[in-house]
C-alpha atoms as one frame of an Amber mdcrd trajectory, in Angstrom:
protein
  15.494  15.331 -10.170  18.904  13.041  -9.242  21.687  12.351 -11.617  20.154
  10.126 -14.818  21.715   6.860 -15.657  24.924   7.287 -17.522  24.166   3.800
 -19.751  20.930   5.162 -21.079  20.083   8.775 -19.605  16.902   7.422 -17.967
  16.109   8.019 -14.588  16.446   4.770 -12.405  13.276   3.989 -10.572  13.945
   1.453  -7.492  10.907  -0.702  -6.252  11.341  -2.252  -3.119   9.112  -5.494
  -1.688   9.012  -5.958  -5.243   7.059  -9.559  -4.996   4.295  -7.790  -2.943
   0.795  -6.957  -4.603   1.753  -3.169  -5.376   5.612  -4.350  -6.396   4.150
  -6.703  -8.568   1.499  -4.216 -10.071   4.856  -1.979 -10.893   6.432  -4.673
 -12.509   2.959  -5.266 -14.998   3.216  -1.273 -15.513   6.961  -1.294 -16.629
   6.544  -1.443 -20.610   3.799   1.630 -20.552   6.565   3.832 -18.780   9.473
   3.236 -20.824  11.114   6.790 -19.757  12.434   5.344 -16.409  14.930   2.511
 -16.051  13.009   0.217 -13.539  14.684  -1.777 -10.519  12.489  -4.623  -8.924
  14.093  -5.978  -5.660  12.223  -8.359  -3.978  12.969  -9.185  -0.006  15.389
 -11.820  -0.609  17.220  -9.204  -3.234  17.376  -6.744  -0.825  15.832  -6.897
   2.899  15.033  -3.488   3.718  16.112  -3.968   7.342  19.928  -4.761   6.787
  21.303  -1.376   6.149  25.479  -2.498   5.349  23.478  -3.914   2.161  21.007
  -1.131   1.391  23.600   1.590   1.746  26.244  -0.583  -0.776  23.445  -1.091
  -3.112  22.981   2.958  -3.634  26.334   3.563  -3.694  26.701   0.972  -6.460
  23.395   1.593  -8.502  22.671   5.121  -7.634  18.618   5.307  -8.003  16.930
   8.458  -9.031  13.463   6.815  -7.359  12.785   4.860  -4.512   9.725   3.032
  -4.293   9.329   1.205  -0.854   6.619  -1.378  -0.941   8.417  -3.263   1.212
   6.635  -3.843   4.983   5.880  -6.357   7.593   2.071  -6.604   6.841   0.830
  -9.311   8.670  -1.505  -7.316  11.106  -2.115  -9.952  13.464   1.262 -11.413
  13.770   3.039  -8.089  14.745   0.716  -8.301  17.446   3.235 -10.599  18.591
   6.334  -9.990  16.879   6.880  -6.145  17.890  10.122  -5.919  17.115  10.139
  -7.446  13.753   7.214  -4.845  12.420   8.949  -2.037  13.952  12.437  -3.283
  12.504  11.177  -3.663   9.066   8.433  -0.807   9.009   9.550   2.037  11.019
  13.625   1.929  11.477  14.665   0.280   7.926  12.344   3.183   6.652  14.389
   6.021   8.534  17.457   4.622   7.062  15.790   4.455   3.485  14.605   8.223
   3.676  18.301   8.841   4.853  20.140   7.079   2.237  17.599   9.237   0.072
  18.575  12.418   1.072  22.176  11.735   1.276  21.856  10.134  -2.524  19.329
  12.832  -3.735  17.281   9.633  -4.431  13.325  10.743  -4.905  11.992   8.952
  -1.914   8.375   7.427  -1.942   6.982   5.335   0.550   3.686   3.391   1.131
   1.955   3.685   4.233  -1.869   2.208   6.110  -4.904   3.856   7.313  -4.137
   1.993  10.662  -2.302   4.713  11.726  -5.411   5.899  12.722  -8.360   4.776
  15.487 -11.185   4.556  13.374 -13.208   7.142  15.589 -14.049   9.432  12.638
 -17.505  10.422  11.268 -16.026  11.377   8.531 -13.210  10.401   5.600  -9.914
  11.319   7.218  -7.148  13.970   6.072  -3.594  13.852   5.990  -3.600  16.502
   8.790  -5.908  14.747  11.274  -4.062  12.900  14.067  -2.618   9.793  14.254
  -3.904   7.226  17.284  -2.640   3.460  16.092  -4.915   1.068  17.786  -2.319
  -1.992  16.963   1.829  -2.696  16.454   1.112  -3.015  13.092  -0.574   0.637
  12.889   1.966   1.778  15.190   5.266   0.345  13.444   3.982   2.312   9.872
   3.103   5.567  11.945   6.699   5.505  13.609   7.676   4.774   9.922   5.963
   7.832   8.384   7.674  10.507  11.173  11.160   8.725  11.048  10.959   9.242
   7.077   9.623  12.756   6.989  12.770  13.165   9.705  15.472  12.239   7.977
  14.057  13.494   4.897  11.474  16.055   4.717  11.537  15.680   1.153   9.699
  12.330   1.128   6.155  11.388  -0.214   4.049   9.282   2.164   0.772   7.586
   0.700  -1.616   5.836   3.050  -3.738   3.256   1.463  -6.283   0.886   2.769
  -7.854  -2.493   1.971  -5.349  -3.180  -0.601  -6.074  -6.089  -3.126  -5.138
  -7.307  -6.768  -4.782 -10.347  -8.844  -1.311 -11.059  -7.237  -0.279 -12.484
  -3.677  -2.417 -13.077  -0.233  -5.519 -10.246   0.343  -9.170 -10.437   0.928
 -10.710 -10.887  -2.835  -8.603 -13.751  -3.488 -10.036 -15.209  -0.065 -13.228
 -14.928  -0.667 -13.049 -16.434  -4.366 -11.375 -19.259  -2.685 -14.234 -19.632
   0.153 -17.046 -18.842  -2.195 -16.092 -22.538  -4.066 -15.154 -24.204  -0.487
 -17.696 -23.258   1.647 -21.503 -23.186   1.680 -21.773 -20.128   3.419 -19.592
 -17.479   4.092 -19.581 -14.747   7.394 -17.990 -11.294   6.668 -17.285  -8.175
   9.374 -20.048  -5.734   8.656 -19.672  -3.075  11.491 -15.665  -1.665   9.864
 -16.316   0.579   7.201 -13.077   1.936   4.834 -12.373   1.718   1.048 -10.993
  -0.711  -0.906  -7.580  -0.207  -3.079  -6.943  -2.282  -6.408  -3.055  -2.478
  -6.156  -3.185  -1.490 -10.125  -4.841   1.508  -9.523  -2.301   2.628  -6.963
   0.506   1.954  -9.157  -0.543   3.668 -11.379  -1.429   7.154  -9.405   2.218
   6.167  -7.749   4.039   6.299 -11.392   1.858   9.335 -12.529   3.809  11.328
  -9.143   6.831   9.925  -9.827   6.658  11.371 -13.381   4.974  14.833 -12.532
   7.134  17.919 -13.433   6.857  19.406  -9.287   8.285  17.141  -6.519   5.409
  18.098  -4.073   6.649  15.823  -0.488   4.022  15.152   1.888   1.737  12.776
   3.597  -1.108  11.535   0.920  -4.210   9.338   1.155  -5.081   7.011  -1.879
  -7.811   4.333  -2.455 -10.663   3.375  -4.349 -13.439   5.918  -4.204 -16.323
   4.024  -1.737 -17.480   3.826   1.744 -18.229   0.277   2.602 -18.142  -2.614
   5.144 -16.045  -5.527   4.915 -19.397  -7.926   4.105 -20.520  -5.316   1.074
 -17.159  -5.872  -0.250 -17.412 -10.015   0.088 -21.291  -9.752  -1.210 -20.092
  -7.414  -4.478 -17.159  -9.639  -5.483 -19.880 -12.650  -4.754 -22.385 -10.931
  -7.504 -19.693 -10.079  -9.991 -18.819 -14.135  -9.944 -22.603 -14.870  -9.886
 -21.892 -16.823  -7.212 -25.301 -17.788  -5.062 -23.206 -18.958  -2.040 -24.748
 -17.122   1.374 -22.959 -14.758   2.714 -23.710 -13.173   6.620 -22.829 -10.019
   8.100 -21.674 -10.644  11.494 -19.916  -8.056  14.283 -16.273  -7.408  14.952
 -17.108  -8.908  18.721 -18.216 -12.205  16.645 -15.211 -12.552  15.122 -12.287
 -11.418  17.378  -8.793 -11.335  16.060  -5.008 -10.207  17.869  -4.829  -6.529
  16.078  -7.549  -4.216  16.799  -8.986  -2.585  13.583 -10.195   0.934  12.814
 -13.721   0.596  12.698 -13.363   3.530  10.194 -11.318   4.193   7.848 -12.147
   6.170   4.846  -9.680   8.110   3.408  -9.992  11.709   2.002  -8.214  11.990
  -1.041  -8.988  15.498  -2.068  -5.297  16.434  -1.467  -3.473  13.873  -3.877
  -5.904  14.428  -6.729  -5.329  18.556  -6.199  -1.530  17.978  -5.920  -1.061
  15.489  -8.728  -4.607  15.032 -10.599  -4.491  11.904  -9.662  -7.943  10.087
 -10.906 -10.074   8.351  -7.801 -11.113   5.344  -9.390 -14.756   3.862  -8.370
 -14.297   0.690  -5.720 -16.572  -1.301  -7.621 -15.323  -0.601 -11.197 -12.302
  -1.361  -9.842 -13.066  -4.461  -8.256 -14.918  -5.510 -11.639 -11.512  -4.765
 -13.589  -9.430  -6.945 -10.861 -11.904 -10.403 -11.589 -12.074 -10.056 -15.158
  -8.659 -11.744 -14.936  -9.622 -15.290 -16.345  -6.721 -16.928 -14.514  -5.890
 -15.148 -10.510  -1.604 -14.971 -10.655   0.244 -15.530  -7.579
């Protein structure tokens, strides 16, 4: 398992991107797993893609864990800053699965269903082939080969829709529209699942902590098969919120990055591997907007 911490025998657990939704989910998870030593670096701590400081950092701290929540996930933007995406998500994570296996660090990385083309008639598995339809997809799928590269040890989970009480995503947009706006239009022709970043923390944590080290590509999200609108009208109901809302196509609302049109995960392998629980979308959702007070 990697060399415990001399100061207090506990396993070091490094979280990268640490001021992202999922780092910050970690962080709220901290106190209910107090057998690891936790390390929350946020970009400015540590930017993934200068490598003089990530490889001085292990030699100085030497994690048992690495976490990388760190990415370049502004989908549309990459369209136009290639080499940005593929700096930050595909090379900086070849050097992090390297430093890894040269530091027998545990190496865990985060990765998107836009790896693939959203063809599928049905939920996709780990196996099934990649086909990025954008540079964002395309930057995380040269991400996940350059990881399990330099380090075939690594675990690789692909998540979609990802949302939570913390930072930019699409709940918190909607909230905020559904008191601007008197009516709302919402993408009802891409289907996927929705992710609360809690719930992935904790299925993240619950591998981290299992007794077999099983590396591996891995889907995880919110049990579900819905469009982008059903997701706007449930979070509309749970706030009893009467505003309008209108399914429109993707053609009537066009954007840079071209999304999967489909993009529901299969997530029979993570819950055989680790028993990892698949959490119901809208239970989920329900447990994300009981928050009285949204954090940033």
């Amino acid at each position: 398992m990697g060399t415990s911490s001399a100061e207090n025998n506990k396993p070091k657990v490094l979280v990268t991107g640490a001021n992202g939704q999922l780092g910050k989910e970690l962080r709220q998870l901290e106190k209910a797993w107090p057998q690891f030593d936790f390390l929350f670096l946020s970009r400015e701590d540590l930017p993934i893609h200068h490598f003089e400081l990530v490889r001085n950092y292990f030699e100085a701290v030497h994690p048992n864990y690495l976490i990388n929540c760190a990415a370049y996930t502004a989908v549309d933007k990459a369209e136009s800053e290639k080499e940005l995406a593929y700096q930050i998500n595909a090379e900086a994570v070849g050097v992090l699965a390297a430093i890894c296996q040269q530091q027998h660090c545990r190496f865990i990385h985060i990765s998107t269903d836009y790896v693939f083309d959203g063809t599928a008639k049905r939920p996709y598995k780990e196996g099934d082939p990649c086909s990025p339809q954008s540079v964002y997809g395309a930057s995380k799928c040269e991400g996940e080969k350059l990881a399990l590269q330099f380090n075939p040890d690594s675990i690789i989970i692909r998540t979609s829709w990802v949302y939570s009480s913390f930072g930019k995503n699409f709940v918190k947009t909607i909230l905020r529209l559904l008191q601007e706006k008197p009516s709302l239009s919402v993408v009802n022709d891409q289907f996927g699942s929705p992710t609360y970043a809690a719930d992935l923390a904790e299925a993240i944590l619950s591998i981290t902590s299992a007794k077999d080290w099983k590396p591996g590509i891995y889907n995880y999200s919110n049990s579900g098969n819905i469009s982008w609108y059903d997701f706007a009208v449930a979070i509309a109901e749970l706030q009893r919120s009467t505003v309008p809302i209108e399914g429109i196509s993707t053609d009537q609302y066009p954007t840079p990055a071209r999304r999967p049109t489909f993009s529901v995960l299969d997530k029979t392998k993570i819950t055989q591997a680790f028993g990892v629980p698949i959490k119901d979308w809208r239970e989920s959702l329900a447990r994300c907007l009981s928050f009285c007070t949204f954090n940033t």
